[in-house]
N, C-alpha and C positions, 0 to 999 in steps of 0.2 A: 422847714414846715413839717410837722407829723407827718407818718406815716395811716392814712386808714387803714384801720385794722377791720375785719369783713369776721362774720361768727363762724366763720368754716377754718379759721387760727384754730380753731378749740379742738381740745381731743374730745371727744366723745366716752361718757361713763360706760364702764362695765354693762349689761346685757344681763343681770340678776336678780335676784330680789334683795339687793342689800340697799340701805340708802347712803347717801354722802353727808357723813354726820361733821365733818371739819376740815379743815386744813393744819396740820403739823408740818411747821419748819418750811415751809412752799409745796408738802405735797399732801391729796386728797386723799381722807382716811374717809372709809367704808365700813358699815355698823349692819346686823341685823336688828330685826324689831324686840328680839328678846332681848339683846344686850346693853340698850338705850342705855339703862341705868345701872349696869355692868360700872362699877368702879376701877374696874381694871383697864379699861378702855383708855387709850392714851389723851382723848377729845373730854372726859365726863370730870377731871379734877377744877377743868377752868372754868364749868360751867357749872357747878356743885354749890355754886350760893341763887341761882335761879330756879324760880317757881315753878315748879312743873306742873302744865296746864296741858288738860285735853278733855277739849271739847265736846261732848256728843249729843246726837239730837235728843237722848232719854233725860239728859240733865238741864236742858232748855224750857222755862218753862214749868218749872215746878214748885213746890208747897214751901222748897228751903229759900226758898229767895226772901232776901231781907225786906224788911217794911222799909220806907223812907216816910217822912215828915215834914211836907211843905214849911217853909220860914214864917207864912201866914197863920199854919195852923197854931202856931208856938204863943199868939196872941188873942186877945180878946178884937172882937168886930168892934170898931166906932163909926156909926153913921151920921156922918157931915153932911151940912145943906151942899144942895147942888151948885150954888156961889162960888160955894168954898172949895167944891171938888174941880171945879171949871179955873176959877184961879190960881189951885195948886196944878192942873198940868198946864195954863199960859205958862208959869214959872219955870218949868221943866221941861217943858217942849216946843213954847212957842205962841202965834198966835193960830198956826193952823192947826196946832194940836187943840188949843181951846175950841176953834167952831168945831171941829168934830165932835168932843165930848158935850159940846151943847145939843148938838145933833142930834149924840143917841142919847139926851136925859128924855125923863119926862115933860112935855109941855106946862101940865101944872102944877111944875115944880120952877120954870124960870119965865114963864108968859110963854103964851099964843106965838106973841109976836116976832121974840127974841129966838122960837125955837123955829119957826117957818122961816125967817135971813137965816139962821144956821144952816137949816137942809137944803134951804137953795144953792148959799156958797159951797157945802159939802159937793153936792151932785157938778156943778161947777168942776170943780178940782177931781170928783170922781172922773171926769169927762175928758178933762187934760190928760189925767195922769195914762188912761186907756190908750192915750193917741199917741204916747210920748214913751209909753213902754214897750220892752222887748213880749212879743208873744209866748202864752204859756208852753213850755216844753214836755214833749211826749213822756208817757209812763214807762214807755220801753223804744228801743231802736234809738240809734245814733242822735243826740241830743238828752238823752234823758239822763235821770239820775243814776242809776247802773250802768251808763255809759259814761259820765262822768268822773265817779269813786274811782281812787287809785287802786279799787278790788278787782279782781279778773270772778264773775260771776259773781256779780254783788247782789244779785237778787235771792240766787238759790246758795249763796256759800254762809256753812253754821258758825264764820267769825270776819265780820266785816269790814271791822279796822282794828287798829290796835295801835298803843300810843304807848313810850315809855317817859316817864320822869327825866326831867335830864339832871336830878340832884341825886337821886335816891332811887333802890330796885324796889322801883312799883311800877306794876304792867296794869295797863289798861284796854280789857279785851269788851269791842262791841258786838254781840251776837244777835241776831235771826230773829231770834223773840222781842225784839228791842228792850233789850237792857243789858248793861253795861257791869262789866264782873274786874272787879278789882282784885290783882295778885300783890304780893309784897314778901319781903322777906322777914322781915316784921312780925309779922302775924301765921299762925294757923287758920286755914281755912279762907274764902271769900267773902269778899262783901259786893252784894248784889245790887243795884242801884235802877230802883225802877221811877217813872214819872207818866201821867198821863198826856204831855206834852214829848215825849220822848219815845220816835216814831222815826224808822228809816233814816239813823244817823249812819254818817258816812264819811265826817271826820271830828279826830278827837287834838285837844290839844292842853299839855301838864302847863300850871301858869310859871314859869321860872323865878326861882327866892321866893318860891311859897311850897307847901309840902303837901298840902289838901285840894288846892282848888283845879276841878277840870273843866274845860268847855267841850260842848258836844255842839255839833253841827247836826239838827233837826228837821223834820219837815214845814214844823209851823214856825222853827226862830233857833235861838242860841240859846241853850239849857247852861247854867255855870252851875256845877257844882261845891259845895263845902264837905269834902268825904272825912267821916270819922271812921275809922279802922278799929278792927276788935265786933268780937262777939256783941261785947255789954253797950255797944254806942255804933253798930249801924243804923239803929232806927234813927239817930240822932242827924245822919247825913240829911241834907234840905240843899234844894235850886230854886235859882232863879231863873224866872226864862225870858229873855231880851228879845223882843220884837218890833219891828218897823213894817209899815205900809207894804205890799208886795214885796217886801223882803223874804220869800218861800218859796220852795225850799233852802235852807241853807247847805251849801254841799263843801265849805271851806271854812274851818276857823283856825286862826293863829296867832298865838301871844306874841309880842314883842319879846325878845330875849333879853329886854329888862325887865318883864312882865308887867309894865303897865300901859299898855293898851293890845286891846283883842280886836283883832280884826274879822268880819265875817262877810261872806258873797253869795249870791244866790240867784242862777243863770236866767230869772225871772226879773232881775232888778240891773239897770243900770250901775247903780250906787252902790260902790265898795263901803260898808260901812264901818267905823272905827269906833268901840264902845268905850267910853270912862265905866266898867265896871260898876266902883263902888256905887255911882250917881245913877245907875240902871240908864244911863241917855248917851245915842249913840248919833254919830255929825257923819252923813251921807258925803260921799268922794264922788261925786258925778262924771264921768267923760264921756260924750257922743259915741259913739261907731264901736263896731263890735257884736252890740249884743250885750246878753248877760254877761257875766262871770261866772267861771266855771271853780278857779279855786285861785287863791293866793299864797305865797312865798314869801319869807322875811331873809336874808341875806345873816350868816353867821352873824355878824357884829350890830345888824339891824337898820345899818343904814342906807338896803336898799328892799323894795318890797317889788315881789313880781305882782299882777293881775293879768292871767290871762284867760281873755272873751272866750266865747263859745264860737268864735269864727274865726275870721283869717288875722285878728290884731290880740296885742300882746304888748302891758306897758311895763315900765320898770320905773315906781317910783322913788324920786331922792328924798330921803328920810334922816338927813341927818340931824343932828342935833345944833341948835343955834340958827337956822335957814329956814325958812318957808318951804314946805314942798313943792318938789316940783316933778314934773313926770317926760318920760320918753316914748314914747310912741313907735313898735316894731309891728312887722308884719311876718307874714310865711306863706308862701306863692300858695298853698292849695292845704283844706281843712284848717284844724286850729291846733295849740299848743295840746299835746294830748298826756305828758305829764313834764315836772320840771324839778329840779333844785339846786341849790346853792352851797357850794363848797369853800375853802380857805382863798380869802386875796379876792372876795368879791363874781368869783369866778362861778358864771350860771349855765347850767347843762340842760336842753331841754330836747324834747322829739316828738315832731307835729305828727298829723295821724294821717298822713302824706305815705303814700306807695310809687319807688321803693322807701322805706322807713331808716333815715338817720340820725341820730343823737350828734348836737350840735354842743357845740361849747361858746361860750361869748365871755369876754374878758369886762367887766363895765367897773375895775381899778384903775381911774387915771394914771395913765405912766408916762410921768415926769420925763424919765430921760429920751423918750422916742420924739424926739424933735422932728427928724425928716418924715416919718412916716409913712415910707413908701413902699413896707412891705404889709401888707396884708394880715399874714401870720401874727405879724409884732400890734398889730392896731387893734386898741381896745375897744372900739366902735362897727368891730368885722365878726360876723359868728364864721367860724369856720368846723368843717364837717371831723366831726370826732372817731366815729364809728359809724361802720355799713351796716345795717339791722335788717340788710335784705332775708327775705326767708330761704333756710335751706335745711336739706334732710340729709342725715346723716347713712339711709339707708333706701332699697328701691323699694322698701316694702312700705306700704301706706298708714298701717299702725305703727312706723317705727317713730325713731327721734328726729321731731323737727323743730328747732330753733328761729327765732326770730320774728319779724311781722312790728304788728304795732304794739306802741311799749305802753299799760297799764300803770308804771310806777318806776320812778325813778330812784335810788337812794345812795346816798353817797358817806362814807363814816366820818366822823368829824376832826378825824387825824388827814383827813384827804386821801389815803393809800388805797382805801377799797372802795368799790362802785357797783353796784348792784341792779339788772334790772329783770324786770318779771315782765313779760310777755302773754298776750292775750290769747295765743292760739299754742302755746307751748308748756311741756308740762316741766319743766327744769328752770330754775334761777343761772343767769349769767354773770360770772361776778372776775372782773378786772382790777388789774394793779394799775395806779395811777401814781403818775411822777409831779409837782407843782414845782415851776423853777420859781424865782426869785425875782424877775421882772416880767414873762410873754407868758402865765398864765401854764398851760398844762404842757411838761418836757416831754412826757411817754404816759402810751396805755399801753398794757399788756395783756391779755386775757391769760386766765389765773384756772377758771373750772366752773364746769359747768355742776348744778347744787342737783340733782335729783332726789324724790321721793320715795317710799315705797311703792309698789303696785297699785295704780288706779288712784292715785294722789296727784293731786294737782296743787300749784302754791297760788294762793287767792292774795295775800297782802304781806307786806315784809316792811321793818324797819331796823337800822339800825342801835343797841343800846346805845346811851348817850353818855353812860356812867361808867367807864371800864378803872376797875381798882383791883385788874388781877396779874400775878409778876406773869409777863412775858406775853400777856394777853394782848391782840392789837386791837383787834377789833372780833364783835359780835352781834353775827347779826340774828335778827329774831322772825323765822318765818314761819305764818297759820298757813297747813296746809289743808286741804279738802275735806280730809276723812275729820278735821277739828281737832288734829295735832298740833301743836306749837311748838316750836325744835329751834334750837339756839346754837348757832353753828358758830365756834370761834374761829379765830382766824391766829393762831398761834406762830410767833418767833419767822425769823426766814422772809426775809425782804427779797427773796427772788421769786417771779411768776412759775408757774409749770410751763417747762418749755414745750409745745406736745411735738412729738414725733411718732411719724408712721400714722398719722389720723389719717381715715380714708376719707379720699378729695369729695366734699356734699353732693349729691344732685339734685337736678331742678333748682339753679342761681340762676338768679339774672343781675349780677352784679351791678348798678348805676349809683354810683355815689352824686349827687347836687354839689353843686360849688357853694361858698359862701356868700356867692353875690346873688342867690336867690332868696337871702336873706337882705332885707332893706331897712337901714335905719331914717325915721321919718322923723 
């Protein structure tokens, strides 16, 4: 069985004002702010076809931001009887989508009679739905949508989220002002993508074997964008925005990794819902208990989808191809899943917002050859405890470095080597070497280095690139920091962890690892 590894493994950064701009060969290379772009830097050759982006609040918000051009606007109006418009959404929606749209026509334009059964059966279904839904969630404190976002200070941080392509280097950064700035390598300069429906997004996701199209996770629904790149054709960029009933806000969207279907959740809504895009109509996943949704997961290969509530449950549905779905039903003895993802072999890493705080791993790859099944470690239906995320400081002084607490964001790179997690109460990224064997899921963690800032920088969100095309490059990962810097840290050659020595022992631990059997499969 692993060994837990607890955050007080790690050595602790320098005490300077340099920051931790990489890893060379297994060990942490340190950068001042003038040198960023210092080519001389052994860290700046692998990272020398990425966009240099930095954020500031003077450039938020201003006169250069591109026009967009609704899809509607691109047409002339044709005004249809109201027969006809009530017919075209039964077609598309149903028969409860038709009484609504009867509901809100005008009376006479389809009878007295037909519109008074309308607003009765509406108010009917208004009255279910009230009884049968999760209550609306707070603007702020534990429940809300800035408690939610995998951003650490998602309310006041000037970059929210950020998404990369996984075909091609284009970054997709969402900022403050609400709208959405697109980097590439492609191009000079940004394309800025604004929308009057595009408000408080909080996540973004690239459609995969498409090169344009993004979903944004919104206040009032799911924006999908068509982005055109280039000076001469951002005005050209137009969305669509996908909405359902109580489906608001949306705080999760994610394409399938064959990119034909997008899923979005909204801790307001029972129903996970699943869009056919091009049809604009989206088929509601209903399941009892829990609560909302807070955010969804798709499994590298696609064939498993996490959902997890805003409470104490957590499903994982089986999405493969040729089978009906079907779903699993977990829990976590205290709060809810607080962030999660999915690495190579099906293998899901998640950590509830449970004190003391540990990153679990759960294996949900059938393995064939564990017939007896009686070890724990080897059983694919057991989470077991990964890492101790109890909080600890590295010094006795109360402005010094402290690690750990509850984890904001989970991220893992898609070679499985490197793992990543950002922390709510700490101003350093944690980032681990991980080992995947061949049958029991994860052989070894290692703790690698802890990512520091400059002075008075804090990391608000991170991901990994998904496109790595450079010699010796393993992985790279992409972190917005506070001050609206974006720093792209490789992780270059050298399959060995930093081993630390001589790190002074933390204080204020209270070391308590949970077993796996506070984890329950239902």
């Amino acid at each position: 069985m692993l060994k837990v590894p607890s955050l007080h493994d790690f050595e602790p950064p320098p005490e300077d004002g340099k920051a931790t701009a990489g890893i060379i060969e297994g060990k942490s290379v340190f950068c001042e702010r003038r040198c960023l772009q210092d080519e001389t830097q052994p860290f700046f050759r692998y990272i020398r076809g990425c966009p240099d982006v930095n954020v500031t609040p003077e450039t938020l918000a201003t006169r250069e931001s591109a026009r967009t051009i609704a899809a509607a606007d691109l047409f002339l109006t044709v005004e249809d009887s109201a027969f006809k418009k009530i017919a075209n959404v039964w077609r598309e929606k149903g028969t409860v989508g038709a009484i609504r749209a009867a509901a809100g026509e005008d009376p006479e334009r389809i009878s007295r009679v037909v519109h008074w059964v309308a607003t009765r059966i509406t108010s009917i279904l208004d009255f279910v739905e009230r009884k049968t839904s999760y209550e609306g969630i707070p603007s702020v404190g534990s429940g809300s949508v800035a408690d939610i976002a995998g951003t650490r200070d998602w309310t006041t941080a000037l970059i929210r989220c950020l998404a990369w392509h996984p075909h091609c280097v284009r970054l997709a950064l969402a900022t403050r002002d609400d709208r959405i700035r697109i980097y590439s390598s492609e191009i000079q300069g940004v394309a800025v993508l604004r929308h009057s429906a595009q408000k408080s997004v909080c996540s973004m996701s690239w459609r995969p074997n498409a090169g344009r199209e993004l979903a944004a996770a919104c206040g009032s629904g799911v924006l999908v964008w068509t982005v055109e790149l280039g000076a001469a054709s951002n005005s050209l960029s137009h969305a669509i925005l996908l909405r359902q009933r109580n489906h608001a806000p949306v705080t999760s969207v994610n394409w399938h990794p064959q990119g034909d279907l997008l899923v979005s959740c909204s801790p307001n809504d029972f129903n996970m819902i699943v869009w056919d895009v091009a049809k604009e109509v989206g088929v509601p996943l209903r399941r009892v208990g829990g609560g909302g949704l807070c955010f969804t997961k798709w499994s590298i290969c696609g064939s498993k989808l996490l959902a997890a509530t805003c409470r104490n449950v957590f499903r994982v549905w089986n999405t493969g191809s040729g089978n009906p779905w079907s779903v699993e039903r977990w829990t976590v003895p205290n709060g809810r899943v607080a962030a999660a993802c999915f690495g190579p072999h099906q293998i899901l890493l998640f950590a509830s917002t449970e004190d003391p705080a540990t990153l679990f791993s759960l294996s949900l790859q059938d393995n064939v050859f564990n017939v007896k099944g009686d070890s724990p470690a080897n059983d694919p239906k057991a989470a077991i405890p990964l890492i101790d995320l109890t909080r600890v400081s590295f010094t006795d002084d109360e402005a010094g470095l402290t690690v750990g607490g509850r984890v904001v964001a989970i991220e893992w790179d898609p070679t499985g080597q490197y793992l990543a997690l950002l922390f709510q109460d700490s101003s350093v990224v944690a980032i681990y070497r991980t080992e995947i064997g061949t049958l029991f899921g994860l052989n070894e963690v290692r703790p690698m280095c802890l990512v520091k800032g400059f002075p008075g920088e804090n990391p608000n969100c991170l991901q990994f690139h998904q496109n790595i095309d450079t010699d010796r490059l393993i992985a790279c990962l992409t972190i917005a920091w506070s001050s609206g810097r974006v720093q792209q840290f490789p992780i270059v050659g050298g399959n060995k962890s930093v081993t630390p020595k001589g790190a002074p022992r933390p204080l204020n631990t209270n070391v308590s690892s949970p077993g796996f059997n506070n984890y329950t499969f239902l």
